[in-house]
Wavefront OBJ file of the C-alpha trace (Angstrom):
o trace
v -0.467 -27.288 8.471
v -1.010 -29.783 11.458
v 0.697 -32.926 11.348
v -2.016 -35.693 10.474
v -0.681 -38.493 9.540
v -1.906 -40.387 12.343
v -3.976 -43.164 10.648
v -2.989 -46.506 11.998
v 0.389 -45.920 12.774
v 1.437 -44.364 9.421
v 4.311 -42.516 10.736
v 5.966 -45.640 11.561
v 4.698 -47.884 8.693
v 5.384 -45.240 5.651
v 8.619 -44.415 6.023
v 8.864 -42.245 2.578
v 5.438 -40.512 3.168
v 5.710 -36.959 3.922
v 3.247 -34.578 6.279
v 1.551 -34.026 2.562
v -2.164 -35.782 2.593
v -1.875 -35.831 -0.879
v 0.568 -39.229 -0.051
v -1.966 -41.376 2.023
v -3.264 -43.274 -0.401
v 0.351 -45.228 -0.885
v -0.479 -48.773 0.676
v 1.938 -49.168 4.017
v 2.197 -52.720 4.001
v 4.674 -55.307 2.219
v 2.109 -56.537 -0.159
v 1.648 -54.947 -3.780
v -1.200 -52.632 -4.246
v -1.893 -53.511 -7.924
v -2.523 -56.953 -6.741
v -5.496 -55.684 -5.335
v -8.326 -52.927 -6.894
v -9.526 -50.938 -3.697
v -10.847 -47.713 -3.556
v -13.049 -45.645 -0.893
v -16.208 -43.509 -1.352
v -17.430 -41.021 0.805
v -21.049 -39.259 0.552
v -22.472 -36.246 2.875
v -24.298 -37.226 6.110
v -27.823 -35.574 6.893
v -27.253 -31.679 7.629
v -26.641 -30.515 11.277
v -27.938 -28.290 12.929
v -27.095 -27.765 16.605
v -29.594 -26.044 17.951
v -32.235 -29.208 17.587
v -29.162 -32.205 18.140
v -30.231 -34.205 21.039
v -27.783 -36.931 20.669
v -24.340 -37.778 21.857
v -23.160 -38.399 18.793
v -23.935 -37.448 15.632
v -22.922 -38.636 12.184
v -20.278 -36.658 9.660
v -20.327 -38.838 6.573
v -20.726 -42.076 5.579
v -18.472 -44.288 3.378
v -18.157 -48.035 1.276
v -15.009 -49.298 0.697
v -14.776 -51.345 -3.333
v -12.859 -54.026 -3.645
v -12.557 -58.251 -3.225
v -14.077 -60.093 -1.071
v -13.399 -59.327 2.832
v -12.245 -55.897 1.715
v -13.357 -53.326 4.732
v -12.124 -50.290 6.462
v -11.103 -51.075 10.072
v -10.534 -47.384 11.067
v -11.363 -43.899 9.748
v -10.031 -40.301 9.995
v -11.684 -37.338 8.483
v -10.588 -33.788 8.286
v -12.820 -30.631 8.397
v -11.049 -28.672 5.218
v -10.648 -24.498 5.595
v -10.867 -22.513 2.970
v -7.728 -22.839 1.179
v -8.611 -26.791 1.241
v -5.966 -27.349 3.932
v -6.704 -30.142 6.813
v -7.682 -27.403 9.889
v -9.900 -29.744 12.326
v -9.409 -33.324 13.101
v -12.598 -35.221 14.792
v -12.365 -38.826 15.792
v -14.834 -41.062 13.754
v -16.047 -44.431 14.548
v -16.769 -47.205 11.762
v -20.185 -45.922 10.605
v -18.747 -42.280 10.522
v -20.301 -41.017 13.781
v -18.152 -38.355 15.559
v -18.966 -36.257 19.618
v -21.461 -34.217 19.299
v -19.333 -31.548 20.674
v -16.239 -32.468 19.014
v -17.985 -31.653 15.952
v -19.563 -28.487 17.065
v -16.218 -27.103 18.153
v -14.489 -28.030 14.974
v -17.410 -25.975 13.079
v -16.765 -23.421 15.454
v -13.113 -22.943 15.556
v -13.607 -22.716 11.196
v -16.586 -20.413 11.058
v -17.972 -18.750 14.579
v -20.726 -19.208 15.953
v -23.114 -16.940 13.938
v -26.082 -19.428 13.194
v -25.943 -20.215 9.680
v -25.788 -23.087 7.633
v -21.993 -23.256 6.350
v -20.514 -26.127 4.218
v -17.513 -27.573 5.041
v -15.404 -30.059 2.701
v -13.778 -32.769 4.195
v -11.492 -35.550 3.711
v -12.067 -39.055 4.393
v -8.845 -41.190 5.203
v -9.456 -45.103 5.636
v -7.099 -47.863 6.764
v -8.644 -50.728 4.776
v -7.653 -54.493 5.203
v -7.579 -56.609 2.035
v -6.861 -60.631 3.268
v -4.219 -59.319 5.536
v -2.659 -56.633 3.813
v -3.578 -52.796 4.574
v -4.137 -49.802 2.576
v -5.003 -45.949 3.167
v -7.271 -44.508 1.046
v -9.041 -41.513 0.708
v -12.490 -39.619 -0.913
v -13.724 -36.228 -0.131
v -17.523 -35.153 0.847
v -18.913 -32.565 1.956
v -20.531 -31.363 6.033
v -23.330 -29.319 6.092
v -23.896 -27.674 10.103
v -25.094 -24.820 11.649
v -24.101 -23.725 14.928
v -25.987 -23.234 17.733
v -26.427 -19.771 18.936
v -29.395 -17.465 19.760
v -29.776 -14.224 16.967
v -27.351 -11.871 18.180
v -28.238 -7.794 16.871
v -25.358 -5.221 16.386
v -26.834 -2.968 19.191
v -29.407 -2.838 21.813
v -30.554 0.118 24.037
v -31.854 0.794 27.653
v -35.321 1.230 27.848
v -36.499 2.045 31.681
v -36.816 4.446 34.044
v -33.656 5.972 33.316
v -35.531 7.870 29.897
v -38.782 7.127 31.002
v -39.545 4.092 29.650
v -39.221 5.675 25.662
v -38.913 2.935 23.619
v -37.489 5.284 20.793
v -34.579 6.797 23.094
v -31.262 4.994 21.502
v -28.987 7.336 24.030
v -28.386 4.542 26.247
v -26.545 1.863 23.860
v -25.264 -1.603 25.296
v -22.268 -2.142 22.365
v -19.849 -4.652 22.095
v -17.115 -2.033 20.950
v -17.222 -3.219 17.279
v -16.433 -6.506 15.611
v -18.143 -9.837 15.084
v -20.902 -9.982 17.603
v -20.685 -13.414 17.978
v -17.194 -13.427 18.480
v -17.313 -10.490 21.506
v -20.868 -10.930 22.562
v -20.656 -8.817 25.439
v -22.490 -5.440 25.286
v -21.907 -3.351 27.938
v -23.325 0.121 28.746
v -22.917 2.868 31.722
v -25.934 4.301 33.390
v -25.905 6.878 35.443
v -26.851 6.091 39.325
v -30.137 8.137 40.283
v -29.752 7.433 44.360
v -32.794 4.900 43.142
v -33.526 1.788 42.043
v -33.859 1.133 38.287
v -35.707 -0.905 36.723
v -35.899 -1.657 32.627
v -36.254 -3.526 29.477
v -33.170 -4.494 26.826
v -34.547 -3.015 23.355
v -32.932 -4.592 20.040
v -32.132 -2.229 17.439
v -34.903 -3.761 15.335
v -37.504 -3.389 18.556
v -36.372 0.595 18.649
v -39.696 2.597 17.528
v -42.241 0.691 19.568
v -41.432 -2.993 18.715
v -41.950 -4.671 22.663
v -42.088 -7.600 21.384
v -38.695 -8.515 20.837
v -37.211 -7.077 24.146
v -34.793 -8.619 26.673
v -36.767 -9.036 29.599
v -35.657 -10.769 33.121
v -35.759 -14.704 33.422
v -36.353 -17.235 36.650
v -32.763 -17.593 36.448
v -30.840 -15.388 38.353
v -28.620 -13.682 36.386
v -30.059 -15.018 33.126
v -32.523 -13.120 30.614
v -35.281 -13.637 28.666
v -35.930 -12.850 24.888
v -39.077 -11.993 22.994
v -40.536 -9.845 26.281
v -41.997 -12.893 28.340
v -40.578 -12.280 31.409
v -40.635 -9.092 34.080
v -38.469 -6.138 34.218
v -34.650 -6.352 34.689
v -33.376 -4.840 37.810
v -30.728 -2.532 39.670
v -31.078 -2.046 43.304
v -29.331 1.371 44.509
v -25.733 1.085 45.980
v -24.918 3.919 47.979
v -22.160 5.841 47.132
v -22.433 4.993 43.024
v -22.508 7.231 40.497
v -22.568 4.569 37.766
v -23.644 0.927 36.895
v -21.784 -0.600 34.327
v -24.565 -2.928 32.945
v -23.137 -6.299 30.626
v -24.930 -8.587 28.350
v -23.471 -11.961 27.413
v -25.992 -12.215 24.042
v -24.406 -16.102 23.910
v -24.918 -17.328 27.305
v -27.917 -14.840 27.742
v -27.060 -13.905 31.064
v -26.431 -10.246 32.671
v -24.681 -8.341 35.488
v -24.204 -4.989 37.001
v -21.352 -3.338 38.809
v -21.861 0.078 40.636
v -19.391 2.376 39.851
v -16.960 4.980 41.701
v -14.454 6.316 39.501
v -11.230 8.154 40.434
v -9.742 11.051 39.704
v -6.745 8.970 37.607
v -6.643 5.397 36.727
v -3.396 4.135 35.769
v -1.305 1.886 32.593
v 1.533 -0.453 33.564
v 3.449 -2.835 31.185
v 6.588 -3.619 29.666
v 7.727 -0.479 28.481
v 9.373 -0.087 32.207
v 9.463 -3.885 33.233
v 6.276 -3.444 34.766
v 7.445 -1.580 37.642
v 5.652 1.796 37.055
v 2.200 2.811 36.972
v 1.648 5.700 34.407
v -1.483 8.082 35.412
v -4.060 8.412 33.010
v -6.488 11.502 34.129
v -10.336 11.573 34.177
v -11.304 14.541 36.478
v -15.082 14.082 35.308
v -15.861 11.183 36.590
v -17.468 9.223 34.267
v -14.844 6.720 34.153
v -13.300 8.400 30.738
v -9.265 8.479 31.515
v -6.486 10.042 28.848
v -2.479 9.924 29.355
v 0.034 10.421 26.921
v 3.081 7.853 27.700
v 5.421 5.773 25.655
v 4.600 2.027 24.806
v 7.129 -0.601 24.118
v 5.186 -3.933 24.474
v 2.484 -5.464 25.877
v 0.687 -3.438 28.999
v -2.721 -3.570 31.665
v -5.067 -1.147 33.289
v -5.149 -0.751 36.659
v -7.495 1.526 39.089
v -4.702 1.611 42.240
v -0.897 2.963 41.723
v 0.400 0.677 44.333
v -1.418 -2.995 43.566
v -3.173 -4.981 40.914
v -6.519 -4.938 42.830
v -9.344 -5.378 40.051
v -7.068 -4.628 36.710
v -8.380 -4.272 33.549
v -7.692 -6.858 30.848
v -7.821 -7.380 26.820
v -10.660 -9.352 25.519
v -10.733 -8.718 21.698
v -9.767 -5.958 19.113
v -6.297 -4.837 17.819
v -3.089 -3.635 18.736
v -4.709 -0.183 18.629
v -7.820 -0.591 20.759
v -9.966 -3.458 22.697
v -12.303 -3.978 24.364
v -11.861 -5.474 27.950
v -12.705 -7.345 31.187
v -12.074 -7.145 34.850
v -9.069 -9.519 35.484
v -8.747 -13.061 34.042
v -7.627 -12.081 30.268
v -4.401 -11.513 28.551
v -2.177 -8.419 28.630
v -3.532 -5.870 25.583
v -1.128 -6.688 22.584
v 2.173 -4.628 21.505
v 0.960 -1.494 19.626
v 4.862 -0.865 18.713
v 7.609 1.202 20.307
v 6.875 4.621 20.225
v 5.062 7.409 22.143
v 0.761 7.818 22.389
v -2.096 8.940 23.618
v -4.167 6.620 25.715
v -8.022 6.636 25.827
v -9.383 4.497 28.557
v -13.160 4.439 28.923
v -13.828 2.221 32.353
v -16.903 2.297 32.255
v -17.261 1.107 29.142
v -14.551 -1.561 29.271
v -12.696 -0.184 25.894
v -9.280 1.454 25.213
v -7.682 3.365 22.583
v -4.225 4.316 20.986
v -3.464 7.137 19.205
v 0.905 7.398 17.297
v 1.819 10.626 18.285
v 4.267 10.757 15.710
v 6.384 14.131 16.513
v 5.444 16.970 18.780
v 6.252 20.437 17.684
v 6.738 24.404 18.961
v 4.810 26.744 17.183
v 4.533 30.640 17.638
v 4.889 34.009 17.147
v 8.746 33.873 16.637
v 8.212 31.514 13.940
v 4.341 33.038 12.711
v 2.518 30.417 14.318
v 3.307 28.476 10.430
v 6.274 26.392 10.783
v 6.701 24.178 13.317
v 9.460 23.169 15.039
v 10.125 19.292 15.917
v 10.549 17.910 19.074
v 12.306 14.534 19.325
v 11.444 11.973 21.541
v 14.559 10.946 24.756
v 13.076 7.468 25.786
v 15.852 7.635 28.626
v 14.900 11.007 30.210
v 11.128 10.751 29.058
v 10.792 14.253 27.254
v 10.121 15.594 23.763
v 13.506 17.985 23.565
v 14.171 20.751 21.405
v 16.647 23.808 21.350
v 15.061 26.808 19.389
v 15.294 30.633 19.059
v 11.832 32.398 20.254
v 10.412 35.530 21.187
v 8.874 36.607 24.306
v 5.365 36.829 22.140
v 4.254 33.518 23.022
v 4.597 29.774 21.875
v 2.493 26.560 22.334
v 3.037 22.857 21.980
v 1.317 20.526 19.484
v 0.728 17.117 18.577
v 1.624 15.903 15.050
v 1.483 19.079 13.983
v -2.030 19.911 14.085
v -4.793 21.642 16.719
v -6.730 19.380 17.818
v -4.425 18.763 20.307
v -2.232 21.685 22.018
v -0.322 22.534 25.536
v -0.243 25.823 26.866
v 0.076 26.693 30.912
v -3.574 26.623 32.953
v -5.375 28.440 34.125
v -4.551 31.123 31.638
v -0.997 31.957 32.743
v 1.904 31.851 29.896
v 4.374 31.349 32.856
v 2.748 27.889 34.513
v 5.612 25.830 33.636
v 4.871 22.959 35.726
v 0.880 22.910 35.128
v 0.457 22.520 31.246
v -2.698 21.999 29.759
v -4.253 21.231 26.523
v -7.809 22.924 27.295
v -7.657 26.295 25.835
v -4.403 26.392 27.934
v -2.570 30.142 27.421
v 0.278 31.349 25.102
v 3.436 30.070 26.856
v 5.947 32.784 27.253
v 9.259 33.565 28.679
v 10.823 36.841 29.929
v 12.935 37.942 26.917
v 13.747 36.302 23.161
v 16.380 34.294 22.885
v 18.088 30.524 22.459
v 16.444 27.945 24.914
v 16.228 24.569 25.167
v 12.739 22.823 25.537
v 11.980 19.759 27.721
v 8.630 18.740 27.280
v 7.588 16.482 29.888
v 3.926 14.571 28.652
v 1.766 12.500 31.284
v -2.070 13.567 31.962
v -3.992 16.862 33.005
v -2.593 18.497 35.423
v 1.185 16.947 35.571
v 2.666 18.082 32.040
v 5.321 20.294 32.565
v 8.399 22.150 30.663
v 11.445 22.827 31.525
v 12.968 25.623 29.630
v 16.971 26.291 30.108
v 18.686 29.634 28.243
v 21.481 28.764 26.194
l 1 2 3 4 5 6 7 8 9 10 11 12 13 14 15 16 17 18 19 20 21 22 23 24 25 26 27 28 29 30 31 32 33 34 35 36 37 38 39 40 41 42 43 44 45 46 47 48 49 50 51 52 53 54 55 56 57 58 59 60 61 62 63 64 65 66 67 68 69 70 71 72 73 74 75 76 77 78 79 80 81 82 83 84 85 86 87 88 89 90 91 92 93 94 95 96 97 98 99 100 101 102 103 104 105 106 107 108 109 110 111 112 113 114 115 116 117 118 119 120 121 122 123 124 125 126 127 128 129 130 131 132 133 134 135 136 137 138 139 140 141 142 143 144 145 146 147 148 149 150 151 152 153 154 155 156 157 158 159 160 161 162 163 164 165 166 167 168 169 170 171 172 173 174 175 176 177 178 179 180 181 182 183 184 185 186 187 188 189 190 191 192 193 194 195 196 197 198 199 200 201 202 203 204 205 206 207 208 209 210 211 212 213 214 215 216 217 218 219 220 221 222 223 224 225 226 227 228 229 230 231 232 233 234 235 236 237 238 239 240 241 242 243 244 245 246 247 248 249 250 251 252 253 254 255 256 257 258 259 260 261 262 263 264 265 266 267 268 269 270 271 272 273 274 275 276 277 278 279 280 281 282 283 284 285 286 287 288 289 290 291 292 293 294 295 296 297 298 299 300 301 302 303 304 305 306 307 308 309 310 311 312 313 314 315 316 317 318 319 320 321 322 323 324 325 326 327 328 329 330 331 332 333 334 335 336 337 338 339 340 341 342 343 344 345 346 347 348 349 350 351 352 353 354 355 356 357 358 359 360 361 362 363 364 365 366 367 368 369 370 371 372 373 374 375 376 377 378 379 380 381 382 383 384 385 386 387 388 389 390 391 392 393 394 395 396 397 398 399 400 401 402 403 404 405 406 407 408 409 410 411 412 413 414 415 416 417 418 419 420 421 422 423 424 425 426 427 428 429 430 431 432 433 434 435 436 437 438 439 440 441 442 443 444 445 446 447 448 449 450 451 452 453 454 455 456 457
C-alpha cells in the first residue's frame, strides 16, 4: 500500500501513527480531543463524465466539517479506493473539493482503463480541521462516479477496398489487436499484400460487416488521423516499389493510422540474455510473408531484430505475456522472461506478434524401437544440443518434439543421409549405414541449419 500519510505534516506530528489510514483520525496536536466534538462528512459530487468536461478542474466530493464555533477544515486529502478498499490513487483537492481535471482522469484510468463506462469508485476523505488553535484529522468516505473518455472501440475490424473488391462481407483481411483488452492495446494492425498499385479502402467494424457503411472508418482532414461513422473519403496507400506488403495500424484511441511497406527476409533474428546479448539466433521465413520460426533456448528477457550484425529497426514488446505479445518497432521494453528452458519461436512481422512454445524433451523414434517408444533426448545448454546415446537399426529413425507429430526432423530433400540439412517438412527417414550403438547430437536452429551429428560407440 502507498505511504499516505501526508496530511499536514502527519509524519512528523503523529509520532505513534502507523502507514494504517485506519489511524488518521487520532488528533496530532497537544490539546485533548474529547474537549472538543468534531467530526467530518463527505457526500458524492455530480457524476463525471470526460468526454463532455470542459473545465480545468472539476469537483470530486464535497464535505462539512461539525463541530464549535470556528471549527473548519484548512486542508483536504482524498483517496480513490481499489477494489479491495485499499488507498490506490491520491489526487490533490482544494478547500471546496475540486481536483485537475486530468489528475482525476488518470487516477480513474490507472483503476479501471479506459473503456467508456460509468464506474464507481469509493473514496476516502481525510481533513486537517482547526478547532480555536488546536488540529485534528478526520475522515468520511463517499463515493466518485466517472466515465472515461474514449471513442467505442470493437474487437475487430476488416479491410474493405480494392484489395477484395470493395465486398463489404469479406472478413479475410482482419486489423486485430492480437487479443486482450482493446482499450488497453488499441492498436490493430493488419498485412496487405502489395498489388504494384495504389490501394485505396474503407475500415469496416465487425458490427458494419454485411453491408452496414455507415459505421466505417473513413479518412479525415488530418493527416494521419481517421474518421468514424463514414463521413470522410477513402483511406489511402500509394505504391512503394519494391513492396510486397503494407503493414497497415490503427490506433482506435488516438484515431489515427499508418502504413509501412514491407520487404521481408529470408531470416529475421532473436537476441537476449540467454547469451549476454551477444548473439543473434536465426529465425527462418523462406515465404516471405514476414512469418519467421526458430527453435533456441531462452533464459531471460530477449528482442527481435531484422539484421544479424546491428539493432537497425528491432522489434519490441508492447503487451501480452511471458508466452506471446504483441509488438512495436523500437521504443518499448525487452519481451518478458518466459523461463529457462528450450522453445519454439513464432514471429509474425508483419503482424507485430510473437509466440512461445516449451519444448519440453525431444525424442528418437523408429524402426529399431517400432516407431512406439521414444527415446529422450536431454538438453546440453553448454554445447547447445539435445544428446542421446541409443542402439538403432539401419531401418530408419526421426526426431520429435515432446513426443508427438506435429512436429518432426528428418534430412531434406528426401535423403535419410542429409545430416547437416534437417528438416521438419515431410523430411525423410534418417538412416545410418549399419545397426549399432551411436550417440546423437541434435543440433536445433531454423529450416535449413538443423543438423546431427551421429558418432559410433
Amino acid at each position: 500500500m502507498k505511504k499516505i500519510l501526508s496530511l499536514m505534516g502527519m509524519a512528523l506530528l503523529m509520532a505513534s501513527c502507523t502507514d494504517d489510514y485506519k489511524d488518521w483520525a487520532k488528533p496530532f496536536s497537544n490539546a485533548p480531543e474529547e474537549a472538543y466534538s468534531v467530526s467530518l462528512s463527505a457526500s458524492p459530487a455530480s457524476a463525471i463524465d470526460f468526454a463532455t468536461v470542459t473545465a480545468d478542474k472539476v469537483q470530486v466530493f464535497s464535505a462539512s466539517v461539525a463541530g464549535p464555533e470556528g471549527a473548519a477544515a484548512t486542508a483536504y486529502e482524498v483517496y480513490l479506493l481499489d477494489e479491495a478498499g485499499e488507498p490506490a490513487e491520491e489526487v490533490a483537492v482544494d478547500l471546496n473539493g475540486f481536483a485537475d481535471t486530468k489528475e482525476v482522469e488518470n487516477a480513474v484510468y490507472s483503476l479501471w482503463g479506459r473503456r467508456p463506462v460509468a464506474r464507481t469508485t469509493n473514496l476516502l476523505v481525510a481533513a486537517a480541521i482547526n478547532v480555536n488553535g488546536a488540529s485534528f484529522v478526520k475522515t468520511a468516505n463517499t463515493t466518485l462516479t466517472a466515465t472515461p473518455n474514449a471513442p467505442e472501440i470493437e474487437e475487430a475490424y476488416y479491410i474493405t477496398g480494392t484489395p477484395n473488391g470493395w465486398n463489404n462481407s469479406d472478413t479475410s483481411l482482419e486489423l486485430t489487436n492480437g487479443g486482450g483488452d482493446v482499450y488497453e492495446n488499441p492498436v490493430f494492425t493488419v498485412l496487405i499484400p502489395a498489388t504494384g498499385e495504389n490501394i485505396e479502402f474503407k475500415v469496416t467494424p465487425k458490427s458494419g460487416v454485411g453491408g452496414d457503411w455507415s459505421k466505417c472508418l473513413t479518412a479525415a482532414d488530418v493527416e494521419g488521423k481517421f474518421a468514424t461513422n463514414n463521413v470522410g473519403g477513402n483511406l489511402y496507400i500509394e505504391h512503394v516499389d519494391g513492396a510486397k506488403f503494407y503493414r497497415v495500424q490503427f490506433n482506435m484511441l488516438d484515431q489515427t493510422w499508418k502504413y509501412d511497406a514491407l520487404s521481408f527476409g529470408e531470416y529475421f533474428y532473436e537476441i537476449g540474455n540467454e547469451s549476454g546479448w551477444g548473439t543473434s539466433h536465426a529465425l527462418f521465413g523462406g515465404a516471405g510473408d514476414g512469418k519467421y520460426q526458430g527453435y533456441y533456448y531462452l533464459d531471460g528477457e530477449f528482442k527481435f531484430k531484422p539484421n544479424a550484425d546491428d539493432w537497425n529497426d528491432d522489434l519490441e514488446y508492447v503487451s501480452g505475456d511471458n508466452m506471446s505479445g504483441t509488438l512495436q518497432s523500437s521504443g518499448g521494453p525487452n519481451c518478458p522472461d518466459p523461463g529457462a528452458g528450450f522453445y519454439q519461436i513464432n514471429l509474425d512481422a508483419g503482424a507485430m506478434n510473437y509466440s512461445l512454445t516449451k519444448v519440453d524433451v525431444i525424442s528418437i523414434i523408429g524402426d529399431f524401437n517400432g516407431w512406439g517408444a521414444d527415446v529422450d533426448m536431454t538438453y546440453n545448454k553448454e554445447a547447445g544440443c539435445w544428446e542421446a546415446t541409443a542402439e538403432v537399426n539401419a531401418n530408419g529413425f526421426k526426431f520429435r518434439m515432446n513426443h508427438d507429430w506435429a512436429i518432426s526432423w528428418g534430412g531434406a530433400n528426401g535423403d535419410g543421409k542429409l545430416y547437416d540439412n534437417l528438416t521438419k517438412n515431410n523430411g525423410a527417414n534418417i538412416v545410418v549405414d549399419a545397426a549399432g550403438t551411436y550417440k546423437f547430437q541434435l543440433y536445433l536452429s531454423c529450416e535449413g541449419k538443423n543438423k546431427v551429428v551421429i558418432t559410433k560407440q
